[in-house]
C-alpha positions, 0 to 999 in steps of 0.5 A, spaced: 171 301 392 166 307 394 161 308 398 153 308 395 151 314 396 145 311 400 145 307 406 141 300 403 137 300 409 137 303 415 133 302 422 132 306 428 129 304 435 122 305 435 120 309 441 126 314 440 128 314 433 135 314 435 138 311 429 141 304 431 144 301 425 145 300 417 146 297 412 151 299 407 153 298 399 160 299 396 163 297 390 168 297 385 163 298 378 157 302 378 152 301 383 151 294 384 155 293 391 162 288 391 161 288 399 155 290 405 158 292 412 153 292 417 153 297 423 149 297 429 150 301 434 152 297 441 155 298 449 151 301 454 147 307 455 153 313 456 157 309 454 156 307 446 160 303 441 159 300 434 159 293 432 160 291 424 159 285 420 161 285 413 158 280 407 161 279 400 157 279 393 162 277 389 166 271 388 172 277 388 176 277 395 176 283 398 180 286 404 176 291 408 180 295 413 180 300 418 185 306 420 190 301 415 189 295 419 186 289 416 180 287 421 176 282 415 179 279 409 176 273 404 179 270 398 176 270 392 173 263 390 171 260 384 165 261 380 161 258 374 164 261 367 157 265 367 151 266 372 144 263 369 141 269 373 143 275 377 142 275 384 138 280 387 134 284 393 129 289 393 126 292 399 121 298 400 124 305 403 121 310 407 121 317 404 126 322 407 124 325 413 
């Protein structure tokens, strides 16, 4: 799978603009993305850590791992033999700063 070239949502804290946390897209065919991982920054002041989540948009399974080792994995399920309609999200973007 590749990175999107562009986080699909981002967040900062408010009074600082100290980025907090996103969203990102990757894929293994085009631009509609197969899995999003989420990363927020987490700990404590001085002392920061990153939290992640990982979430599927396919019914492929995917292996997501780091630094060659397996820390998510889900197998692949069944689906109907064709989709009525596509599942899709839209959300407003800020322009660059």
């Amino acid at each position: 799978m590749r990175l999107l070239s562009r986080p699909i949502y981002e967040y900062a804290d408010p009074k600082t603009d100290e980025f907090r946390g996103g969203v990102l897209g990757f894929t293994t065919t085009g631009t509609n993305p197969d899995v999003l991982v989420i990363l927020e920054v987490g700990g404590e002041a001085g002392d920061p850590s990153w939290n992640y989540a990982a979430a599927r948009m396919t019914a492929s399974g995917v292996t997501l791992k780091h630094r060659d080792q397996t820390v998510w994995e889900i197998e692949s399920v069944n689906s109907p033999a064709a989709f009525p309609t596509w599942t899709w999200i839209q959300t407003p973007r800020k322009d660059d700063k």
